[in-house]
C-alpha positions in Angstrom: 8.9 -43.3 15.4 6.1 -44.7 18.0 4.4 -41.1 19.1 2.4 -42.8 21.9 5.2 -42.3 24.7 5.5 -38.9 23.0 1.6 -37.9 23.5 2.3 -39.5 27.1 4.6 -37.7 28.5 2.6 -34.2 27.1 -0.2 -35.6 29.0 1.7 -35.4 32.2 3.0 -31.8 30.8 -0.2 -30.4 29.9 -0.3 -27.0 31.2 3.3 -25.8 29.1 2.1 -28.2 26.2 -1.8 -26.1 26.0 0.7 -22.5 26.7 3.0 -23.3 23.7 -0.4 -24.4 21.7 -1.9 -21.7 22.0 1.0 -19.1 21.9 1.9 -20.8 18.4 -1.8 -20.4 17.4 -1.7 -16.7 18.2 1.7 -16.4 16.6 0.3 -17.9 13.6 -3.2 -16.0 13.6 -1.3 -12.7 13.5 1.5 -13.5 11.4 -0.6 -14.5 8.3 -3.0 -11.4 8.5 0.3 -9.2 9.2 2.1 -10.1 6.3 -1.1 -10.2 4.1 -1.4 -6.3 5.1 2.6 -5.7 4.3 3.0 -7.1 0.9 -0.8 -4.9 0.8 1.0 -1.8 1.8 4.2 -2.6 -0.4 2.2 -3.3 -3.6 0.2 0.3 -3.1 3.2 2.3 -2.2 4.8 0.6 -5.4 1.4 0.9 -7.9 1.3 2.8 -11.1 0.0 6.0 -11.2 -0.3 5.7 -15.1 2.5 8.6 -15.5 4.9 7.6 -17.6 7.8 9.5 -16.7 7.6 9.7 -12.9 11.3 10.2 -12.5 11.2 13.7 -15.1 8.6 14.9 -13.3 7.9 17.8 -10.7 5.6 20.2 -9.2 6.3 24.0 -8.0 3.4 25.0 -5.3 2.8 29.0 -6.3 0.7 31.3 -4.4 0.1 34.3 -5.6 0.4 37.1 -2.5 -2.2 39.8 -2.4 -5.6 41.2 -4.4 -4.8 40.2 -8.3 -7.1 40.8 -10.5 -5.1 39.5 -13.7 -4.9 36.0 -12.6 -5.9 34.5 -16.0 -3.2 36.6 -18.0 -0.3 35.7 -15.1 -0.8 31.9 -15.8 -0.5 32.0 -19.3 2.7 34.4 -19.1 3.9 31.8 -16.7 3.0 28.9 -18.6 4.7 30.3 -21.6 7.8 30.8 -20.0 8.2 27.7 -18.1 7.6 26.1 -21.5 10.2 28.0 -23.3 12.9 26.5 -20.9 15.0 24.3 -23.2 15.1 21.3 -20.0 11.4 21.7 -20.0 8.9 19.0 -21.9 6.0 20.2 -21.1 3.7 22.2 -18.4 0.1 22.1 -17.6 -1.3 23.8 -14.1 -4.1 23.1 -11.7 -5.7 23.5 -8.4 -4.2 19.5 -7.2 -1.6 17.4 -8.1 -1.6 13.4 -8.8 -0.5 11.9 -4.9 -1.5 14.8 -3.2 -2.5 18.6 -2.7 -6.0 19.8 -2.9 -8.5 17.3 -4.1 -11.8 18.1 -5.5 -14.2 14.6 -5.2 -17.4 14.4 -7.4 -20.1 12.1 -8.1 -20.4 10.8 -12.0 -22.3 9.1 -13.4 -24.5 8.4 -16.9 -27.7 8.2 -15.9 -29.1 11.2 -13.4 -31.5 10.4 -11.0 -31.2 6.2 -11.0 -28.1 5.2 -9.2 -25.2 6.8 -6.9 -22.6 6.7 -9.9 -19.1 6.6 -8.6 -17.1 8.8 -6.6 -13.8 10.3 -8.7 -11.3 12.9 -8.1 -11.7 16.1 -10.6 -8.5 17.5 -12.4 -9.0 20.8 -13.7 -6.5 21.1 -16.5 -5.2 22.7 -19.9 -4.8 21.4 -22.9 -1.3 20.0 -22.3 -2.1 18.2 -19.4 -1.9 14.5 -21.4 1.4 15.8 -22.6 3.0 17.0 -19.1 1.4 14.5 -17.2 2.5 11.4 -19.7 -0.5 10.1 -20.1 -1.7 7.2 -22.2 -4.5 8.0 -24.2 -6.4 4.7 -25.0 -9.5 5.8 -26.9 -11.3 9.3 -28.2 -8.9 12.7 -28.6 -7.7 15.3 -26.0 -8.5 18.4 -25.4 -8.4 21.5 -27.6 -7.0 24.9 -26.9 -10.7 26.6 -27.5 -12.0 24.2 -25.1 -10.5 25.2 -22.3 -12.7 27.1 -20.1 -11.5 30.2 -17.9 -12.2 29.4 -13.8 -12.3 31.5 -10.9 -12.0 28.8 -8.5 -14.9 27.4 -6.7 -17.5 30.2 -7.0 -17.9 29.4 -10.2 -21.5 27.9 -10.9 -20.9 26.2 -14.5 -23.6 24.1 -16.0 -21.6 22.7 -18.1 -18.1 21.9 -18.7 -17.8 21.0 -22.4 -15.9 18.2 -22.3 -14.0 15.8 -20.0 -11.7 12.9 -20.4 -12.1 10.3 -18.0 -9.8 6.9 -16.6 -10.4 3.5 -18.0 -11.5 2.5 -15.0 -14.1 5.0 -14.4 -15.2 4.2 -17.6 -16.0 1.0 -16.8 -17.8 1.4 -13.7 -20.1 4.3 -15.3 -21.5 1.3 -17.7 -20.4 -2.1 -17.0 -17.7 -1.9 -19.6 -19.8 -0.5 -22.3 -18.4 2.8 -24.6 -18.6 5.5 -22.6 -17.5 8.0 -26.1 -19.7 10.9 -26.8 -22.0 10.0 -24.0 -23.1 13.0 -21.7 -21.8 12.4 -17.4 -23.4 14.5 -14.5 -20.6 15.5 -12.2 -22.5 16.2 -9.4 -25.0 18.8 -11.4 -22.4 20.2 -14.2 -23.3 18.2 -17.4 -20.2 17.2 -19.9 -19.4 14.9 -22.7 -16.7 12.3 -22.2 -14.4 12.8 -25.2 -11.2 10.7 -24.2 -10.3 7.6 -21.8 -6.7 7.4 -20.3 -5.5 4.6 -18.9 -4.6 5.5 -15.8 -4.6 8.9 -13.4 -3.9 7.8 -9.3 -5.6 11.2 -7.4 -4.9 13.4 -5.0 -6.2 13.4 -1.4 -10.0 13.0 -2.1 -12.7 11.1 0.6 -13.0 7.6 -0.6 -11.9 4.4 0.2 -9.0 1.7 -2.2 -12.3 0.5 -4.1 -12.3 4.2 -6.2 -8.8 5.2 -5.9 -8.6 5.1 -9.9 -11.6 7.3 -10.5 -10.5 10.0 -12.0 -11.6 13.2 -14.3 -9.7 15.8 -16.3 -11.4 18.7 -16.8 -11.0 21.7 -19.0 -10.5 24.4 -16.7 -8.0 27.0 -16.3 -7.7 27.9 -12.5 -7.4 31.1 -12.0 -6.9 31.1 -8.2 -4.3 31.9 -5.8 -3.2 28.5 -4.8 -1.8 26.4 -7.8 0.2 23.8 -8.9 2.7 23.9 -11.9 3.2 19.9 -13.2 6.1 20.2 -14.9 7.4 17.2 -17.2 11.6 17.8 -17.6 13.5 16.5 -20.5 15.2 13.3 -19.4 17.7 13.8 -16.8 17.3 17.6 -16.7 15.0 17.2 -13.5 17.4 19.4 -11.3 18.5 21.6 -13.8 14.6 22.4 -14.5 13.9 22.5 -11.2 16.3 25.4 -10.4 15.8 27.2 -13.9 12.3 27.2 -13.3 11.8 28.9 -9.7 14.6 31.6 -11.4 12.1 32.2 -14.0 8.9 32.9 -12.2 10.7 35.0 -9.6 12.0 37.3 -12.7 8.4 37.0 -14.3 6.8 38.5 -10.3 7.6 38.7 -6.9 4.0 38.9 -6.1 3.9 35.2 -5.2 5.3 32.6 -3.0 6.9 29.0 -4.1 5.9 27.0 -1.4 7.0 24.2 -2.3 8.9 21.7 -5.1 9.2 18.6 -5.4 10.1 15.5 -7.6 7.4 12.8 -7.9 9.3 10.5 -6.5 9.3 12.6 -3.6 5.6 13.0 -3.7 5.1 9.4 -4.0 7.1 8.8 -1.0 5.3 11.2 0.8 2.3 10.0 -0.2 2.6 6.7 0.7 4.8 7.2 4.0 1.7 6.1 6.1 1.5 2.5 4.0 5.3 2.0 4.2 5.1 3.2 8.3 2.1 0.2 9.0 4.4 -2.4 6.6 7.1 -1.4 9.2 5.0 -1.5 12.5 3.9 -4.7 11.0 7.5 -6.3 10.1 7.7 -5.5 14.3 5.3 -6.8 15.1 5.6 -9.8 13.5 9.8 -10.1 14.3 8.2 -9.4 18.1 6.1 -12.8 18.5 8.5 -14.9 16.2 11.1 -14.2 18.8 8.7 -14.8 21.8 7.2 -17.7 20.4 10.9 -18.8 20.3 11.8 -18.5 22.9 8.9 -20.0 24.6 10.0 -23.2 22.5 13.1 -23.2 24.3 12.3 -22.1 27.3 9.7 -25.1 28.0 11.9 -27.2 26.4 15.0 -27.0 28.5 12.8 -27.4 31.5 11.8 -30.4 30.3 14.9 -32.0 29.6 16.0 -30.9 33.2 13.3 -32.8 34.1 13.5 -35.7 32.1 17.8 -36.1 32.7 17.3 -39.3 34.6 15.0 -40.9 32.1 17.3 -40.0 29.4 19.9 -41.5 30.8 17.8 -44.0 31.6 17.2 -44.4 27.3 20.5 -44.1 26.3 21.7 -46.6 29.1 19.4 -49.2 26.8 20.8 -48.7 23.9 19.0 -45.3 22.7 21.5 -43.1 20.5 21.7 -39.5 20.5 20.1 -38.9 17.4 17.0 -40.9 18.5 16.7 -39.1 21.6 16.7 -35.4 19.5 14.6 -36.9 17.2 12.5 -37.7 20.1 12.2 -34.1 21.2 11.7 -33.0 17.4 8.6 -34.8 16.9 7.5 -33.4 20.4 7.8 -30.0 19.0 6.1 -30.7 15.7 3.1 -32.3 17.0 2.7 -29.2 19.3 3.4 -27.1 16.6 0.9 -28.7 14.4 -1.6 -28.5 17.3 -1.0 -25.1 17.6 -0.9 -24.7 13.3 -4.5 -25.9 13.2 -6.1 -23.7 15.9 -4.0 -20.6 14.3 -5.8 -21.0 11.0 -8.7 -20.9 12.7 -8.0 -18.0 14.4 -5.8 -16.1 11.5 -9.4 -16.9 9.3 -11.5 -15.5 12.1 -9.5 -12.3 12.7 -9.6 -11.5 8.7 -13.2 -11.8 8.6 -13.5 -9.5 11.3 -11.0 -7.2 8.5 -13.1 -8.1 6.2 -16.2 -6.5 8.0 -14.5 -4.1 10.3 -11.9 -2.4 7.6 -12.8 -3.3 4.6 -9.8 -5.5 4.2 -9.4 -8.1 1.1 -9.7 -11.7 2.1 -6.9 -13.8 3.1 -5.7 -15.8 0.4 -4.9 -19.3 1.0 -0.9 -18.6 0.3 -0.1 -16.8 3.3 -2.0 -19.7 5.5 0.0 -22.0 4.2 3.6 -20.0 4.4 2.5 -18.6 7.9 2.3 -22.4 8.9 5.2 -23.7 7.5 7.3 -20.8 8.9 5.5 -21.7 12.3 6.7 -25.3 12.2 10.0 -24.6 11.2 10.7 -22.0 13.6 9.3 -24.3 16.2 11.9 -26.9 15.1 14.8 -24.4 14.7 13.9 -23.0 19.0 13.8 -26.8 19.8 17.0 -27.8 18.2 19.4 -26.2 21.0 17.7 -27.9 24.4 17.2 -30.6 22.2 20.9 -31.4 21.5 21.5 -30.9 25.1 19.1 -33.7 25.6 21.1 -35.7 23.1 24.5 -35.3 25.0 23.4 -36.8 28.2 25.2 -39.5 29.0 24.1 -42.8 30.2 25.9 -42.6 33.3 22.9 -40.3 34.5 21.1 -43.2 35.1 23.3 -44.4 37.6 23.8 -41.4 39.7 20.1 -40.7 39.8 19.9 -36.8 38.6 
């Protein structure tokens, strides 16, 4: 098709041609970046915590009401008991909880006094804590029962902490990859000696930013405070049934203490994460918002300029022009709009994630969602042109004749 009485007639329709442009390069701008952040926001409310049995697992929030001075003893008797429980795997206790509670943020690091190390989040745990939690041990031993150290909470002033068992990836940013086994880490001034590397632990709520979300330390403690969490891994299926069981039990054990709360883990991941899955939705909005303004823009301008063009039309099909020329006429119109407007929206869609990039600390834009953003772009903009487009097609020649 000859586009030279197309790029005409937008010269004499400049003004709505430059609006649609530049509606279509917004549109497009946004629409890449926005559905870069939601399949973001998807994949971490969907990432692997490196618990292997998220759906058998649960946590009972227990505070302890009043002075008690026996806080060491009371965990063990509880520990013990919830252990006993035949729909019980295992049980280990501490101060946080992977996906929320308290968390407790440290610098690590190898080498005191020549570097920052990395920020991780601190587990204090027993010696079932690999057990209960499902970890996967990838390299050294876990802990024994002797080292387990007795804490107060945090007035105690260790200088050392025995030994720790750190994540893979922590591992490998204390030293570039290198065997991190035996080797002596400063957490902020308390000394230990990395013993074990798991594969994966996701934290609690600890200061940091997605670049040291996988940092993360177990420590031998037991934490003798007021505020703890039970992680309790259920036999399979037996969730509820532990659940109920286990709340009975600690009751019957003392009624000096509160259960503020249980939950599943799948309730605590979806708690966790209801922030990420709330800006994938405002997104999605967002996004259906300007596709549907964009649209109807298309058609909008569109219709007006068949109106405008009913005479000349008829005029066309009076000389022989068929119906399907005349929509493909007014298809190729779109498109070369839409491409106008494609170009100057990856422009702007690159623009706006380099401000991300410096602004948030967003990842970069991969080339995929350019290229979807723009083929959706041109195919919604042939879609909205399709309906005043057919209208075009049905004029009949006789509107030459009566001059309207």
């Amino acid at each position: 098709m000859d586009i030279g009485p197309i790029l005409f007639s937008l010269r004499r329709n400049k003004v709505g041609a430059i609006l649609i442009v530049l509606q279509i390069a917004l549109t497009l701008a946004v629409l890449c970046n926005a559905l870069f952040i939601i399949e973001q926001q998807i994949a971490l409310s969907r990432a692997p915590t490196g618990i292997t049995e998220e759906s058998n697992t649960f946590f009972i929030s227990n505070q302890w009401i009043g002075k008690t001075a026996d806080l060491a003893a009371r965990l063990q008797t509880d520990l013990a008991t919830l252990r006993a429980l035949p729909q019980v795997a295992d049980v280990t206790v501490s101060p946080s909880r992977p996906l929320g509670g308290r968390g407790m943020g440290m610098n690590v690091t190898l080498y005191p006094g020549k570097g920052r190390g990395s920020l991780a989040s601190v587990f204090p745990v027993d010696d079932h804590a690999l057990n209960a939690l499902g970890l996967k041990l990838v390299a050294g031993r876990n802990f024994r029962p002797e080292e387990v150290l007795l804490s107060h909470g945090f007035t105690d002033d260790y200088k050392s902490w025995g030994n720790v068992i750190v994540t893979r990836e922590l591992a490998r940013r204390l030293d570039s990859g290198r065997d991190v086994l035996g080797r002596t880490a400063w957490l902020g001034k308390i000394k230990a000696t990395i013993i074990g590397v798991v594969d994966q632990l996701v934290p609690g709520r600890v200061a940091g930013d997605s670049t040291t979300a996988e940092n993360s330390v177990l420590v031998p403690l037991l934490w003798a405070d007021s505020n703890i969490f039970y992680i309790v891994r259920a036999n399979p299926g037996q969730v509820a049934t532990a659940m109920a069981f286990a709340r009975d039990r600690l009751y019957s054990i003392s009624r000096q203490r509160t259960i503020a709360s249980e939950l599943t883990f799948t309730e605590a991941r979806q708690d966790f994460y209801h922030g990420a899955r709330g800006l994938a939705l405002l997104m999605s909005s967002i996004c259906l918002i300007l596709v549907g303004v964009t649209a109807f823009g298309i058609i909008g301008l569109t219709s007006y300029w068949v109106s405008q063009r009913r005479r000349q039309i008829g005029i066309r099909r009076a000389l022989g022009a068929t119906a399907v020329s005349i929509l493909r006429y007014f298809q190729m119109e779109n498109l070369l709009i839409a491409g106008a407007g494609s170009v100057l929206g990856i422009v702007l869609g690159l623009a706006m994630n380099l401000w991300m990039l410096q602004s948030i600390a967003s990842a970069r834009l991969p080339l995929f969602y350019l290229i979807a953003g723009t083929v959706l772009v041109l195919g919604l903009g042939q879609v909205a042109v399709l309906w005043p487009a057919l209208r075009a097609a049905a004029v009949p020649p006789a509107t030459a004749a009566r001059g309207s």
